[in-house]
N, C-alpha and C positions, 0 to 999 in steps of 0.2 A: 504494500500500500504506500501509496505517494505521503513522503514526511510530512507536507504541511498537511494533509487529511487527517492523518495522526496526529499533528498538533493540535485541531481542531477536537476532532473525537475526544482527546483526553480534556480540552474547558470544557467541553458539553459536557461530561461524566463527573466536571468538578460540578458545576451550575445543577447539576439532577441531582447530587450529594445538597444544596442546599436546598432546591425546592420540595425535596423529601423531607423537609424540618415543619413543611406546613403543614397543617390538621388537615386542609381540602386544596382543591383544583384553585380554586376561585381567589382564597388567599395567595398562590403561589402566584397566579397571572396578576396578583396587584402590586404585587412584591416588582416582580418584571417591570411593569408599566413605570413604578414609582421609582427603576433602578435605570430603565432605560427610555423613559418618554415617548416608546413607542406607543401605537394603538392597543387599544385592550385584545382587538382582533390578532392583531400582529403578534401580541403575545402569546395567545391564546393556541396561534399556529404554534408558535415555537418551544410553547411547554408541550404538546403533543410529538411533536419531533424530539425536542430532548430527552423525553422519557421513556421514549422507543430506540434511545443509539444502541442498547445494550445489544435488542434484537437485527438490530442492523449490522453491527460491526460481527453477530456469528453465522452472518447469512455467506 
């Protein structure tokens, strides 16, 4: 696998380690929002992706 994909894979794996700290979905996408000023939407993608690299990276 190409280094920077790796790089990447392993902050997505750090960022799942934190948004696993929250009780729900809903708290972690606002966590996002209030960390990154994206859309609630935008987050909303990208904690469903984050939360899926486990199964991505054994595919």
């Amino acid at each position: 696998m190409n280094n920077e994909v790796t790089k990447v894979i392993e902050k997505f794996k750090e960022v799942k380690n934190i948004l696993k700290n929250f009780s729900n979905k809903d708290e972690a996408i606002e966590y996002l929002v209030n960390e990154t000023k994206l859309s609630k939407e935008d987050c909303s993608t990208a904690y469903d992706i984050i939360m899926k690299i486990e199964s991505i990276e054994e595919e």
